[in-house]
TIMINU-459342 format. One record per atom (N, C-alpha, C): residue in one letter; atom name; x, y, z. Coordinates in steps of 0.2 Angstrom, whole numbers, plus 5000, padded with zeros to 4 digits. Each point is the difference from the previous one (the first is absolute). Example, Ala and Ser with C-alpha at 12.3 -4.5 7.8 and 13.67 -1.06 7.14 Angstrom:
BEGIN
{"A","N",{5066,4972,5039}}
{"A","CA",{4996,5006,5000}}
{"A","C",{5004,5006,5000}}
{"S","N",{4998,5005,4996}}
{"S","CA",{5004,5006,5001}}
{"S","C",{4996,5005,5003}}
This chain:
BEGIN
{"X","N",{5004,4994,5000}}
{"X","CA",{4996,5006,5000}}
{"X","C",{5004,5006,5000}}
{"X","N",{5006,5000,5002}}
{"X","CA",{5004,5006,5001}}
{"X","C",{5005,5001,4993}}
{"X","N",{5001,4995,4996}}
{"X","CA",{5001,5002,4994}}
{"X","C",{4993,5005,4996}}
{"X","N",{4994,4998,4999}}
{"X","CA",{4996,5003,4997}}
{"X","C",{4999,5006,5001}}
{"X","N",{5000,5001,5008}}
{"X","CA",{4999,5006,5002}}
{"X","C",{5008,5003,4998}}
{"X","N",{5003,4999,5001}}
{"X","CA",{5006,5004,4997}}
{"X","C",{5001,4998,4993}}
{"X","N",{4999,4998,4997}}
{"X","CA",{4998,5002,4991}}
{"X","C",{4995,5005,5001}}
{"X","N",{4994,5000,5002}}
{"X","CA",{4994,5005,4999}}
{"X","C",{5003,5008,5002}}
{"X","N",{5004,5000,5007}}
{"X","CA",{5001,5007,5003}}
{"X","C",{5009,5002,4994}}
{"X","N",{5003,4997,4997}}
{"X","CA",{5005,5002,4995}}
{"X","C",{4997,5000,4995}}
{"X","N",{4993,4998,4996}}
{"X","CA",{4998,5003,4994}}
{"X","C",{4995,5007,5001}}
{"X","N",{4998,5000,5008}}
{"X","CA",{4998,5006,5001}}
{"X","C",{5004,5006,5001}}
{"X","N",{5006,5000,5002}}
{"X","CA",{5005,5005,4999}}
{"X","C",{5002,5000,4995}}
{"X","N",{5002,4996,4997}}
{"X","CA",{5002,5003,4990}}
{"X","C",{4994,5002,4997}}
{"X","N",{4994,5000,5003}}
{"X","CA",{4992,5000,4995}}
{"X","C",{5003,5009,5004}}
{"X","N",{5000,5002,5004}}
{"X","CA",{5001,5007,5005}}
{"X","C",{5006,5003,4994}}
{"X","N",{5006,4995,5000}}
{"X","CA",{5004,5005,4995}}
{"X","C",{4997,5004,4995}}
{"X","N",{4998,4994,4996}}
{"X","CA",{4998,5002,4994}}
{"X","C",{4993,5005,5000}}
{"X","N",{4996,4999,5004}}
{"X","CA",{4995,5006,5001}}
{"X","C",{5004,5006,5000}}
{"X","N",{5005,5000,5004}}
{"X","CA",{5004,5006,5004}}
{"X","C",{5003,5004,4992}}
{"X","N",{5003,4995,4996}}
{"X","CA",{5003,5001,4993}}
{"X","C",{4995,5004,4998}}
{"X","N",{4993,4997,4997}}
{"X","CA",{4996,4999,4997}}
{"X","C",{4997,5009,5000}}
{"X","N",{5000,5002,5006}}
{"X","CA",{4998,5007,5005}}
{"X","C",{5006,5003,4997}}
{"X","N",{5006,5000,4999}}
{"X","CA",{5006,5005,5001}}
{"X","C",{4999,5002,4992}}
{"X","N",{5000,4993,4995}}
{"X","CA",{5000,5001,4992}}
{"X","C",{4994,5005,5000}}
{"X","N",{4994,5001,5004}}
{"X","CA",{4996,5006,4996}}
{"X","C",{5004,5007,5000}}
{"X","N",{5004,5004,5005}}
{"X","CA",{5003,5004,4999}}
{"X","C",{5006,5003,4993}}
{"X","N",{5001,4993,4998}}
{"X","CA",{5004,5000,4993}}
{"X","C",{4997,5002,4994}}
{"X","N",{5000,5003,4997}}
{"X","CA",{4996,5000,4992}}
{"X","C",{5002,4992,4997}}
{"X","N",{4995,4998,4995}}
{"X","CA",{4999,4995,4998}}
{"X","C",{5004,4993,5004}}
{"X","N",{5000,5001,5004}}
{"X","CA",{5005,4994,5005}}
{"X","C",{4993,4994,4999}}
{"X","N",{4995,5001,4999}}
{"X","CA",{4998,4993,5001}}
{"X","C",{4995,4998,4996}}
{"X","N",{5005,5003,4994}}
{"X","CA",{4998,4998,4990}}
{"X","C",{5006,4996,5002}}
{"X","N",{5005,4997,5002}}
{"X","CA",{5005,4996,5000}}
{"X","C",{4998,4992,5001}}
{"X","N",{5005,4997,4998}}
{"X","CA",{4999,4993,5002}}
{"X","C",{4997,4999,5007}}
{"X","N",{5005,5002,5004}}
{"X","CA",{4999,5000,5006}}
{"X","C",{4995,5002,5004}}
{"X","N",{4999,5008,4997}}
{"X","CA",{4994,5003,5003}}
{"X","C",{4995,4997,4998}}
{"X","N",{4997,4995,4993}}
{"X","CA",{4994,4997,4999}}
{"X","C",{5001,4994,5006}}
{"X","N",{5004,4996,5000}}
{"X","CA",{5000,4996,5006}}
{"X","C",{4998,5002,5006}}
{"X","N",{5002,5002,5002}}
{"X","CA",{4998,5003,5007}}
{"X","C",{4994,5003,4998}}
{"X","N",{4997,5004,4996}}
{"X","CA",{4992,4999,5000}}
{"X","C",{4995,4997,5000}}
{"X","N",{5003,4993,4994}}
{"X","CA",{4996,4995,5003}}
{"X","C",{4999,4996,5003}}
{"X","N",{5004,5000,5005}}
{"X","CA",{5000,4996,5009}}
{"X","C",{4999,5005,5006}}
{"X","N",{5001,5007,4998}}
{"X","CA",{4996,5005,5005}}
{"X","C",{4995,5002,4999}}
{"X","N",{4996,5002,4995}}
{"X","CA",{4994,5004,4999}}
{"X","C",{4995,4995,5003}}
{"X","N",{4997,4994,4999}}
{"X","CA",{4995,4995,5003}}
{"X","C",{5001,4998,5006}}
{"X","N",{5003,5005,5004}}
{"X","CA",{5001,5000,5010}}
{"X","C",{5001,5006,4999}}
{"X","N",{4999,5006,4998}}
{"X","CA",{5000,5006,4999}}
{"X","C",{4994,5003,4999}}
{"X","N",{4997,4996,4998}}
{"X","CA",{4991,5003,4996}}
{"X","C",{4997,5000,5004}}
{"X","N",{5000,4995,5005}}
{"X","CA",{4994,5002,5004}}
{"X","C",{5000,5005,5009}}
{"X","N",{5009,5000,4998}}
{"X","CA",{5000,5008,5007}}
{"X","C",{4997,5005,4996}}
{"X","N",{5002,5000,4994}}
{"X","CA",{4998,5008,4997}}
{"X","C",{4994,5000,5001}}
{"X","N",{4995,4998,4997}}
{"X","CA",{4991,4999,5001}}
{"X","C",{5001,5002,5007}}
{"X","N",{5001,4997,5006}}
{"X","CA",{4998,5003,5007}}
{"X","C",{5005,5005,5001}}
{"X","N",{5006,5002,4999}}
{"X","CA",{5003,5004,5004}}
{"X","C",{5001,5007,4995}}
{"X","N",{4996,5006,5000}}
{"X","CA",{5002,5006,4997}}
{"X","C",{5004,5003,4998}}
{"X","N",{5003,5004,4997}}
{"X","CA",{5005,5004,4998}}
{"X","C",{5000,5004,5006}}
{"X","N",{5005,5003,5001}}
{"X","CA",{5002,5004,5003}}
{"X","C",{5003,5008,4997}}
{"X","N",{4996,5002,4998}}
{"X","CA",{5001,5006,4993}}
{"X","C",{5004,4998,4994}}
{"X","N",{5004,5000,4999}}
{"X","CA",{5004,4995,4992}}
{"X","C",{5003,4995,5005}}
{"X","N",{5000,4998,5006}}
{"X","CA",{5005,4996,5000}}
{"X","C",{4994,4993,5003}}
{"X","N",{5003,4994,4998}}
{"X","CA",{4996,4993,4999}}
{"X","C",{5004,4998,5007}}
{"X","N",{4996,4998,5005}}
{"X","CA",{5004,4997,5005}}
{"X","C",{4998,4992,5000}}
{"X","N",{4997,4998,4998}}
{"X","CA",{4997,4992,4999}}
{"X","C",{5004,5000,5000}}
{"X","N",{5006,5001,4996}}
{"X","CA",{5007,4993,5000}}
{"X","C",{5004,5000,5006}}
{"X","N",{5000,5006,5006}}
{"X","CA",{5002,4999,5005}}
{"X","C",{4996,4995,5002}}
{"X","N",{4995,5001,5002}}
{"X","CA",{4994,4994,5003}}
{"X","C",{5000,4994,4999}}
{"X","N",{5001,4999,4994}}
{"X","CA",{5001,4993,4996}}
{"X","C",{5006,4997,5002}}
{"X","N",{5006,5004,5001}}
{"X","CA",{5007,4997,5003}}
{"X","C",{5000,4999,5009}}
{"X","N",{4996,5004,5003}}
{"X","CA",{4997,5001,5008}}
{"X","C",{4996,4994,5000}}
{"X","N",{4997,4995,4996}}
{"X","CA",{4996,4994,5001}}
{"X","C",{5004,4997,4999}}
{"X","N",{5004,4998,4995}}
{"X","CA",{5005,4995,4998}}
{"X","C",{5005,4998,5006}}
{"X","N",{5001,5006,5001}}
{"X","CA",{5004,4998,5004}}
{"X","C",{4997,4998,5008}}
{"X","N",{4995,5003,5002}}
{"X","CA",{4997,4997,5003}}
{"X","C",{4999,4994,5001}}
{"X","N",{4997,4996,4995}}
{"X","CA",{4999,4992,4999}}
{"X","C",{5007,4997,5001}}
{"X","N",{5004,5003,4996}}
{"X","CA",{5008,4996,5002}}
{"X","C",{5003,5001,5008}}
{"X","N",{4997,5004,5004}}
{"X","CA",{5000,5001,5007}}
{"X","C",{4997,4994,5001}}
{"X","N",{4995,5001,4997}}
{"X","CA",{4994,4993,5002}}
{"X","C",{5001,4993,5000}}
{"X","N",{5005,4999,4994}}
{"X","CA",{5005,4995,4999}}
{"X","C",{5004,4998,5006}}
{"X","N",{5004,5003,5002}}
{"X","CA",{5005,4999,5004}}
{"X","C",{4998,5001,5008}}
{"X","N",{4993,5002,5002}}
{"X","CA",{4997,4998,5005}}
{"X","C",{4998,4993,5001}}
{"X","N",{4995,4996,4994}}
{"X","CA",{4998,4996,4999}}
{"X","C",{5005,4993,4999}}
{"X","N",{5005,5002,4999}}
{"X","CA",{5007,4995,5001}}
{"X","C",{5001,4999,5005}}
{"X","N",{5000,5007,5005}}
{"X","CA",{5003,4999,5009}}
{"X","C",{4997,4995,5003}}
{"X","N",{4991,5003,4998}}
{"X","CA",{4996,4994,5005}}
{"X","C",{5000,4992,4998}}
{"X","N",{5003,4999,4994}}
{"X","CA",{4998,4994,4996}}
{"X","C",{5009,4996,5004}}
């Protein structure tokens, strides 16, 4: 059981990097016409979509993605909780 659970909380922090990426390439001009930048779109945008729907703008700036990285990581807490008791 503690292998799975530590496979699940290391793809949850590379899943965290790459959000994190995914966030920084919007300040780039065309950064994410790139190979790379379409990748990291289509493994962030579908765990992105549904903070945006509940969580407002904040005048131009989208804070979903903070939000959405605050849960993530959260569960991966939840991971490593769920280890100790096990």
């Amino acid at each position: 059981m503690d292998t799975i659970i530590n496979i699940l909380a290391s793809a949850m922090n590379l899943y965290s990097w790459a959000l994190i990426i995914y966030i920084l390439m919007s300040w780039f001009p065309d950064a994410r016409e790139t190979t790379v930048g379409r990748f990291l779109t289509k493994i962030s945008e579908p765990y992105l979509e549904p903070f945006r729907r509940f969580v407002p703008p904040i005048g131009m700036f989208d804070i979903s993605p903070i939000v959405a990285l605050i849960v993530l990581r959260l569960a991966e807490s939840g991971l490593y909780q769920l280890k100790i008791w096990l």
